[in-house]
N, C-alpha and C positions, 0 to 999 in steps of 0.2 A: 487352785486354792479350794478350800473344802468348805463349803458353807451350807450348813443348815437352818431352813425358815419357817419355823413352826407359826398356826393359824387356827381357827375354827374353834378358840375359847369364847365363852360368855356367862353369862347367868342363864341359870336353868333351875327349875321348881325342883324341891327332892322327887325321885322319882323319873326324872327327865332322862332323855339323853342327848350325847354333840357326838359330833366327831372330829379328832384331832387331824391334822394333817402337819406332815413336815416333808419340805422341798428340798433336794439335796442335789448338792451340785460340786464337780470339781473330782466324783469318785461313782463307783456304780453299786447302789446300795442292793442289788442280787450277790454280793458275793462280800459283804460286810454284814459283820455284828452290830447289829441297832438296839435302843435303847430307849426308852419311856423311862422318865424319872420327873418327880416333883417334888415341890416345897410351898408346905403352909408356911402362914405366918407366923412368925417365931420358932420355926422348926427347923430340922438339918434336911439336906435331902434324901427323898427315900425310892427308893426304885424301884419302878413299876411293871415293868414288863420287859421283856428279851426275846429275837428275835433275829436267829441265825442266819449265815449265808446260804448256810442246807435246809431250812424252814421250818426247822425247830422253835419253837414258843415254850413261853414260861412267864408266868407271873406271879406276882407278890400277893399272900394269901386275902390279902385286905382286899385285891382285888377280884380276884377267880373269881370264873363265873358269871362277871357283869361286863370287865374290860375285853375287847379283844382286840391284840397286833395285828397289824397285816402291812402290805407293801406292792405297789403297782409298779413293778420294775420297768414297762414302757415310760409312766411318765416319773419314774426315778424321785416316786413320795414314799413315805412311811406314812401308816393312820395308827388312829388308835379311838376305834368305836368303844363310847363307855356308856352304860347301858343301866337304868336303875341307880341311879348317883343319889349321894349322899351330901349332907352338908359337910363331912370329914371329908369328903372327895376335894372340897376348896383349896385349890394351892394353884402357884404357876405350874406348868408343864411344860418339860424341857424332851427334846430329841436330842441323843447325843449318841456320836461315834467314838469310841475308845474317848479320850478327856476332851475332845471336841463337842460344844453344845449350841445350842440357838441361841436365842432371845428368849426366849419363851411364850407361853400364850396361857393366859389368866383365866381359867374357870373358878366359878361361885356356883353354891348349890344355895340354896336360898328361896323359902317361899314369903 
């Protein structure tokens, strides 16, 4: 079964940064397309970041620059260092594999 367990949100000052982590389990995320996406409040979801099985990266312009993907394929996590946040940055964040996603994990930017 394929489950991902995203972590490592909280409040952070503008300015701050966290890093994301998502556990994945049930598949070997070296050889799948990963995802960063999130959702403010009262918003749709917007997608954050991509993150190839060949190690191709991409991100959404809102973010370049601050965010970066990465992926420890021994211990089969995806991160996502965000760097220089923003009170726009406020939203849940989700890991998701094709339409498969976590729970999410709640960052607030906030001083």
């Amino acid at each position: 079964e394929v489950q991902l367990v995203e972590s490592g949100g909280g409040l952070v000052q503008p300015g701050g940064s966290l890093r994301l982590s998502c556990a994945a389990s049930g598949f070997l995320l070296s050889s799948a397309d990963m995802r960063w996406a999130r959702q403010a409040p009262g918003k749709g979801l917007e997608w954050v970041s991509l993150i190839t099985g060949g190690g191709s990266t991409n991100y959404a312009d809102s973010v370049k620059g601050r965010f970066t993907i990465s992926r420890d394929n021994v211990k089969n996590t995806l991160y996502l260092q965000m760097n220089s946040l923003k009170p726009e940055d406020t939203a849940v964040y989700y890991c998701a594999r094709a339409n498969i996603r976590g729970q999410g994990t709640q960052v607030t930017v906030s001083s």
